[in-house]
C-alpha positions in Angstrom: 0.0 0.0 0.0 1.1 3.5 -0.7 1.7 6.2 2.0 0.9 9.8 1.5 2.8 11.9 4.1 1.7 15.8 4.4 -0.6 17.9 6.5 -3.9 17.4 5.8 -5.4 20.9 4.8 -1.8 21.9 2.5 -3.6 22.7 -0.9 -1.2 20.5 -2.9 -1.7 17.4 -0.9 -5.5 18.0 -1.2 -5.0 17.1 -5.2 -2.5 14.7 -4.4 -5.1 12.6 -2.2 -8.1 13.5 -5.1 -5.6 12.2 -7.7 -4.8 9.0 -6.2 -8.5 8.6 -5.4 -9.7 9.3 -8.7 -7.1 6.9 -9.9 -8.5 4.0 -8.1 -4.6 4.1 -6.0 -5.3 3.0 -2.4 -3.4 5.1 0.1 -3.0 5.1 3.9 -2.3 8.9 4.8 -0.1 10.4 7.4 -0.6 13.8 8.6 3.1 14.6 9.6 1.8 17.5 11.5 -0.5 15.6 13.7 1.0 12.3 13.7 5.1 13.6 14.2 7.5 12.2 11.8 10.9 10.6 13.1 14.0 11.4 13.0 14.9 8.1 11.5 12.1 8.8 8.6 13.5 12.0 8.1 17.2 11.3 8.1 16.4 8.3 5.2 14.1 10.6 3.2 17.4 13.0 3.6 19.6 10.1 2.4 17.5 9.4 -0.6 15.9 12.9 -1.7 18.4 15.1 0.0 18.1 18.0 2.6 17.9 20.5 0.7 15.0 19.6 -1.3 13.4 18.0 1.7 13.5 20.8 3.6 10.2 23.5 2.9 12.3 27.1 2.3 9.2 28.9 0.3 6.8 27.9 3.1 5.6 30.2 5.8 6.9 28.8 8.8 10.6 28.7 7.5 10.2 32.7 6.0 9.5 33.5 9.8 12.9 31.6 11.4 15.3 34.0 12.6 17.9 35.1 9.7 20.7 33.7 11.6 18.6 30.2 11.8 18.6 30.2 7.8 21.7 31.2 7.6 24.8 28.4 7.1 22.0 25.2 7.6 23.3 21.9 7.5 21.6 18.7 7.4 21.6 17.9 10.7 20.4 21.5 11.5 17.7 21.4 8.8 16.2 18.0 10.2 15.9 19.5 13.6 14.1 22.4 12.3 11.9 19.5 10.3 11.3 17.8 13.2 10.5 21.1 15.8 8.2 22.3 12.7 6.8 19.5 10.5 5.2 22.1 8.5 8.9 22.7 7.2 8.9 20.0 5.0 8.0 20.1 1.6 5.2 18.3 0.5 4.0 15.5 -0.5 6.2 12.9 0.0 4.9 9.8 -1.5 6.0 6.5 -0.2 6.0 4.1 -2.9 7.8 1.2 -1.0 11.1 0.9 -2.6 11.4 4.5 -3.4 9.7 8.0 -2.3 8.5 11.0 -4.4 8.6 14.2 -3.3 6.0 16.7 -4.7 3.1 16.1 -6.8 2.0 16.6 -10.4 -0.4 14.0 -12.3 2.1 13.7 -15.2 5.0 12.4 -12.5 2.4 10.4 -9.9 1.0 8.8 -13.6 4.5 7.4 -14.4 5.5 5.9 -11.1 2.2 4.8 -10.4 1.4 3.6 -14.1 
């Protein structure tokens, strides 16, 4: 079974979840915001998708950190702000089993999910 991992009233997981329902894709859903994430999720999901792109910069909550806080961020540093903040990382990240997605457009979730 798929996992979708996001916060539940984000805009782009809303089409996300109405994509993979209109598709017919069963999905278990995991509100990162309400639920928590670990650390051991987020340091493999930094492994295998990178920091960087893991970590939410255009949204809200990392606009209002502190400059200094954004300033010289390191992985390490970045997952604790993911893990203080959930809402800090980007979203959707789709758990596919072997392999996650991060993001969401029906062109991409069509060619993974066939």
């Amino acid at each position: 079974m798929l996992t979708l991992y996001g916060i539940k009233t984000c805009d782009t997981m809303k089409k996300a979840r109405a994509w993979l329902e209109a598709q017919g894709h069963p999905y278990a859903f995991h509100d990162y915001k309400t639920q928590g994430i670990s650390a051991e999720t987020l340091h493999g999901w930094a492994r295998e998708l990178g920091w960087e792109a893991l970590l939410n910069r255009a949204g809200t909550t990392f606009r209002k950190l502190p400059e200094a806080e954004k300033q010289g961020l390191t992985e390490a540093r970045a997952i604790a702000l993911m893990l203080a903040q959930p809402s800090m990382i980007k979203r959707p990240v789709l758990d596919l089993g072997p392999r996650r997605m991060l993001g969401f457009s029906p062109e991409s979730y069509a060619r993974a999910l066939g």
